[in-house]
N, C-alpha and C positions, 0 to 999 in steps of 0.2 A: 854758247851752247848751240842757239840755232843756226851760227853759221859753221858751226863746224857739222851737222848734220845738213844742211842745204847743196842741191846737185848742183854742180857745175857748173856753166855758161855753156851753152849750146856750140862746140866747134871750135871749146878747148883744146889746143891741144898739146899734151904730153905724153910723155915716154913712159909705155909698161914694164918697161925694163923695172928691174930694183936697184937699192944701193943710192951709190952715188951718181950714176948714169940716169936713172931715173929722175934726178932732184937736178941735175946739173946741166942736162938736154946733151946727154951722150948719144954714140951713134947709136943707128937702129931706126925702124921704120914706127913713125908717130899715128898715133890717132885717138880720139875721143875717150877718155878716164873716168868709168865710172863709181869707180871706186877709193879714187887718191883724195888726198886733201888738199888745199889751193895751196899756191904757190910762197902765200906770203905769212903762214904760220913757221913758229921757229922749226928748228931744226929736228929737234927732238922726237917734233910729234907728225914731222912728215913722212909721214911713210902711207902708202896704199893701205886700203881694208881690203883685204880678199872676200868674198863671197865667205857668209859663214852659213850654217843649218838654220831653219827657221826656231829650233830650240835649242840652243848649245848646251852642253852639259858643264858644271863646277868647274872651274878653271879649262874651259875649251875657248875658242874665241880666240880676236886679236883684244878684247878689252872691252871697257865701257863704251865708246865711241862709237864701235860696231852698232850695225844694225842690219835686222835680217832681210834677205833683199833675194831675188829671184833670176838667176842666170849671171848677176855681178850687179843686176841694176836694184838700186831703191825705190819701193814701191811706196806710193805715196798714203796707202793708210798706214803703214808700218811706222809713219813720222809722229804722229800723235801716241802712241800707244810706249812708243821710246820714249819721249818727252817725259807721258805720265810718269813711269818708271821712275824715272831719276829723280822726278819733285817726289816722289813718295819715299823715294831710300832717303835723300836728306831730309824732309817734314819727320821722317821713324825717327833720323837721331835725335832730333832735337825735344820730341813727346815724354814727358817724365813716363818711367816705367812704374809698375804698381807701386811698387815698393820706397818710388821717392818722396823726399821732405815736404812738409806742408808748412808753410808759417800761421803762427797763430794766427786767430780771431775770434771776436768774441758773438756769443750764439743770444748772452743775457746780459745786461751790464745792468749796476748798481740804481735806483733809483733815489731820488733829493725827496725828504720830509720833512715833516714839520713838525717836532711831540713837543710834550711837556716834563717839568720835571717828576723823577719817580716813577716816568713810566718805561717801554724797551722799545727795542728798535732792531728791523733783521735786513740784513743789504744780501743779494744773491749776484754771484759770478757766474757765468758758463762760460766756457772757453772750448775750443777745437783746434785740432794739429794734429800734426806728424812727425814725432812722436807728441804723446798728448804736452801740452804745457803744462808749464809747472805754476802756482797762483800763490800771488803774497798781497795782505792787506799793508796796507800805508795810512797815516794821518796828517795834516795839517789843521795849526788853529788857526781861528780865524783872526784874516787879516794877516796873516803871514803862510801864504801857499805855497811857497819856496822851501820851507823846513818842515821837509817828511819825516816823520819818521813811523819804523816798523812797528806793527800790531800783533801781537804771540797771544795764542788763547791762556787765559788765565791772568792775565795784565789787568790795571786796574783795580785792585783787592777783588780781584776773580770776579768781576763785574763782565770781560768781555770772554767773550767762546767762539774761536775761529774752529767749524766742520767743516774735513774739504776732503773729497773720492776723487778717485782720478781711475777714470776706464777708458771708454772711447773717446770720453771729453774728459773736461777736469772740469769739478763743481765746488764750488766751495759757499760757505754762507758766516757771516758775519754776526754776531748779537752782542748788543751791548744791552744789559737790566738797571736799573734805579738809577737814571737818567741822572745828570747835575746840569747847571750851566755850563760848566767845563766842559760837557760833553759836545760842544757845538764847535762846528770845523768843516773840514771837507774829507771826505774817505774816498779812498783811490784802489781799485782792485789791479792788479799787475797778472800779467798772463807772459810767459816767454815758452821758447825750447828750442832757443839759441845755445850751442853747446859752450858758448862766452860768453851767457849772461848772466855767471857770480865772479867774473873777471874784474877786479878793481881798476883795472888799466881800460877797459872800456868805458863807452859811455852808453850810461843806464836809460837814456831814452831813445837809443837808436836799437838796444839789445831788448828793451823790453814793451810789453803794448800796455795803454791804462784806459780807464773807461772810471769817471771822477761821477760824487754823489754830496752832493751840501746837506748837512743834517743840522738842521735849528732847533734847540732846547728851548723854551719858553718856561715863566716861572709860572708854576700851577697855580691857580687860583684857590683861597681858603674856602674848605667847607668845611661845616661845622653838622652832625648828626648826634640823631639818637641812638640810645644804647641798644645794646642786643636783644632779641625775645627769644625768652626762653620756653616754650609752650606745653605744658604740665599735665593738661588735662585736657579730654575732649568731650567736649567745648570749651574752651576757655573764653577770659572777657575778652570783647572788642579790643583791640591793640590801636594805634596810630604810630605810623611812621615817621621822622622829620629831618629835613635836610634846609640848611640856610647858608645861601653863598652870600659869607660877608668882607672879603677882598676878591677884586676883581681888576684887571686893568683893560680888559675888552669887552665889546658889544654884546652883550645877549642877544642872541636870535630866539630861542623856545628853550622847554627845558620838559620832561614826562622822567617816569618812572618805568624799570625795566625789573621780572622775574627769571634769573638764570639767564641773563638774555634778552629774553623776548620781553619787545614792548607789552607794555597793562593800556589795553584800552579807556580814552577818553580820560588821560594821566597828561596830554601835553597842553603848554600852554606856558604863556611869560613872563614868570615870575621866576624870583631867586628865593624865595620861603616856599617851602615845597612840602605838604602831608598827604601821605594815603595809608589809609582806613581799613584796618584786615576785622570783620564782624563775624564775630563767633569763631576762633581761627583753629583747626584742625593742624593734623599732621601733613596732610598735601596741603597745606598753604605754607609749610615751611620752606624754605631756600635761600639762594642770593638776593636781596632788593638793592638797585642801582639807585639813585638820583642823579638825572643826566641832564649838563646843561651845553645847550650846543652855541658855540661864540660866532662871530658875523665873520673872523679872518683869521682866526685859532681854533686848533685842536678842543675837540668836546673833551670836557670833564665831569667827572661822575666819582662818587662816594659809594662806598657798601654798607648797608646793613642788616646782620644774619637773624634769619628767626630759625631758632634749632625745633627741634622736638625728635622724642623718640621713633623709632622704626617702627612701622605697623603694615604687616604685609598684609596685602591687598589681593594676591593671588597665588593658587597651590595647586595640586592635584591631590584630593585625596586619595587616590589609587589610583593604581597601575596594575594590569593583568596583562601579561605576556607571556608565551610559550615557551620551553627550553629552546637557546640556542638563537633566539629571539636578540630585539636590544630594546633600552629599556630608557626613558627619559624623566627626568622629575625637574622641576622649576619652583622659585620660589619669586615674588618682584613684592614691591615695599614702596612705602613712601615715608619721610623723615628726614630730615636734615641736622647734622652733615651724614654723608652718604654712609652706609652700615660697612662694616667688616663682616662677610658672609662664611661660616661653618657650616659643612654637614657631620650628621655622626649618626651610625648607627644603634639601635638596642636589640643587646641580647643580652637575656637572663635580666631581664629589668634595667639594666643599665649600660649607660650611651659611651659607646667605644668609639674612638677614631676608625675611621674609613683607611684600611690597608690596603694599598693599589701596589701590591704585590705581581699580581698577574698582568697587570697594564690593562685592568679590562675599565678601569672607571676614569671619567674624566668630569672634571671639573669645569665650569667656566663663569668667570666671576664680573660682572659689569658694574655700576655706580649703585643701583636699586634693581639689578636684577640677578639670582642666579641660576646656574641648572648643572644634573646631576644627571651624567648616563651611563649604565654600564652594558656592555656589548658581550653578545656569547652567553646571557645567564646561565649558570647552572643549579638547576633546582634544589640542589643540595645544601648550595650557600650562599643564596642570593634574597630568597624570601626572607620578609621582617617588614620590622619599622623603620622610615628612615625619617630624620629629626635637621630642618636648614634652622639655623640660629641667623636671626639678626643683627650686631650688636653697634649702638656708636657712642658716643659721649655722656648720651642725657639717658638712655635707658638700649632695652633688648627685649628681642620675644624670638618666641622659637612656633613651629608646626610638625606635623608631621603626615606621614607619605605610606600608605601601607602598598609593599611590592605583592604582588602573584604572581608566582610561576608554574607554569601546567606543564605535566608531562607532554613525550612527544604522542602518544596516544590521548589529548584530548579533543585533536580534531574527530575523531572516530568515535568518539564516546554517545554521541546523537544517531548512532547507523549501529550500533552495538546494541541501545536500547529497544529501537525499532523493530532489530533484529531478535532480543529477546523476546517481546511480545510477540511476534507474529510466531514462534515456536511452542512459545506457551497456549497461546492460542489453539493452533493445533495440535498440540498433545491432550488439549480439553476437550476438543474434537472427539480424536480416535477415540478416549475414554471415554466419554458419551457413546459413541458407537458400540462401543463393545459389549458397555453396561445396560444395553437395552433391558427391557423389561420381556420373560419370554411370551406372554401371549399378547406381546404385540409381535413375534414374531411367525411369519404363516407356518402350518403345518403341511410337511409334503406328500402325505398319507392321507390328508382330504382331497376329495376330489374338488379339482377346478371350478366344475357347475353342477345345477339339478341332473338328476340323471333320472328319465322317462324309464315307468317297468311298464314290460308288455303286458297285455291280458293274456 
């Protein structure tokens, strides 16, 4: 390229003639060529450049080759700006355009754990492409990584649940529940969108990508607990809890006691016989209780034991006053375990009807131990009453209730109506005091103003 673009030797000389006369040293008078190409390119491409415009237009020019040049000669910035040119038109072809294929990769690959038996386990994929890839789980057991085979949700006696969306990425997630020894192997997420890779005549690890997770089942250790509490009355007696790990085949490290969760203060310490102490036990001291024992190079294990008792809410509104047209809130929250099934219902004419949400104006919203009740738009006509949230779960129920008020749209005005009436009454007690004078406190105008001097 650059020697076809480079000038000449200085006192070159050939013939301006064209043709063959030109190439051949035909007659005619010679001199210096500022525009030919050297001697020793083939045939094809020898020919002169003529002087072309310093911008040619769409098919004008002798061609690529050309370059723009002042009086027939090439001017020496014009060499770099050609050069550029042409590295750009070929770097364009070669640029995928928007619209080209992406091969897979992966954004999230599987992570390797370590459970126990009876418990679950979740492996996550992400993957990215153009178009998105498609995701398939895989298994091997252990000790033989060579024989995969395929993972379908629902496999297992409905033990394993493959979810997998595909938008800009593909995502998929893996679960397998109540764990066995069987369940340990190696699991393999696959990502392709090769448009041959469910081609059986390919080969499946050049068409597709993997990203591998080791999952070890360990056999749980035996606990052994106390039975449930059931909590009747409030107060009821002192309870104790108890939990005793009596097969084990690893290290204890520590072991406490957990409510719904959260650790119970001053519950840890290293022991496999394990009690805590509920004194005088109400309904918020009902819930989940763990015993948790954590091992020096295995998975922590932990027992449950439930103390139920009835629902007893702990917080309400007893009223509500809001104005037509207004919206309107009610709540109810509790405590009991296990968590209540929550009803509202209204009363009229003594007794408690279901809440018709006929108009879309009420909405509900139901949480573990909480709920609330709002409806928007009141209209005075049919919103005022009682309103009644029931609790209810296994061991017992209680209910409350909510009284609504609705005020016209004239009750912001009703403290300026008042005002207003007094200050009118007021002065019509006035003018009738005035008018009701008494008449000799009224002057007479037939007396004279003052003494009046007689002459002698």
């Amino acid at each position: 390229m650059l020697s076809l673009l480079s000038r000449p030797r200085p006192g070159a000389k050939v013939s301006r003639g064209l043709g063959a006369a030109a190439v051949g040293g035909g007659r005619g008078r010679t001199e210096p060529c500022h525009g030919c190409l050297p001697r020793s390119l083939p045939r094809s491409l020898a020919r002169p450049l003529p002087p072309s415009p310093p911008f040619p237009g769409p098919g004008s020019g002798p061609g690529p080759f050309a370059v723009p040049s002042s009086a027939g000669r090439m001017s020496g910035s014009s060499l770099p700006s050609a050069l550029a040119l042409s590295l750009l038109l070929v770097s364009g072809s070669l640029l995928p355009g928007p619209g080209a294929a992406q091969n897979a990769g992966f954004v999230k690959s599987p992570m390797s754990e370590t459970k126990l038996t009876g418990d679950a386990f979740e492996l996550y994929c992400d993957v990215v492409g153009s178009p998105t890839p498609e995701i398939q789980w895989w298994y091997a057991e252990v000790n033989r990584a060579e024989s995969f085979r395929q993972l379908w949700d629902g496999a297992r006696k409905r033990r394993v649940t493959v979810n997998t969306a595909y938008g800009a990425n593909g995502v998929s997630v893996l679960r397998i529940t109540r764990l066995t020894l069987e369940d340990s192997g190696t699991y393999e997420c696959r990502a392709s969108n090769d448009p041959k890779r469910n081609d059986l005549r390919q080969n499946p690890s050049i068409t597709w990508i993997r990203a591998q997770a080791t999952i070890s089942v360990l056999q749980k250790p035996r606990i052994v607990t106390s039975e449930e509490v059931i909590i009747r009355e409030s107060p009821a007696p002192s309870v104790t809890l108890q939990c005793n790990l009596t097969s084990n085949s690893h290290t204890l490290t520590y072991s406490y006691w957990t409510k719904n969760g959260v650790e119970l203060t001053a519950t840890r310490k290293n022991a496999s016989n394990m009690e805590y102490r509920i004194n005088k036990p109400r309904a918020e001291d009902s819930g989940e209780y763990h015993c948790v024992y954590q091992f020096l190079s295995a998975p922590k294990a932990n027992a449950t034991i439930e103390v139920k008792a009835a629902p007893d809410i702990t917080g309400h509104k007893r009223s509500e006053n809001k104005n037509e047209g207004q919206d309107a809130m009610m709540y109810c929250k509790s405590v009991g375990y296990p968590h209540p099934e929550w009803t509202w219902h209204k009363k009229e004419n003594g007794m408690l009807v279901d809440i018709v949400n006929t108009s879309g104006r009420f909405i509900i919203i139901n949480r573990e131990n909480y709920t609330e009740l709002s409806i928007t738009n009141l209209q005075i006509t049919e919103d005022p009453g009682e309103y009644e949230c029931n609790a209810t779960n296994s061991i017992g129920s209680v209910s409350v209730v909510t009284i609504l008020r609705v005020r016209s749209h004239l009750a912001p005005l009703w403290p300026f109506l008042g005002i207003l009436a007094e200050i009118i009454i007021l002065v019509v007690i006035i003018v009738v005091y005035e008018k009701r004078k008494r008449p000799d406190e009224v002057p007479d105008d037939d007396e004279p103003a003052g003494p009046i001097s007689l002459g002698s």
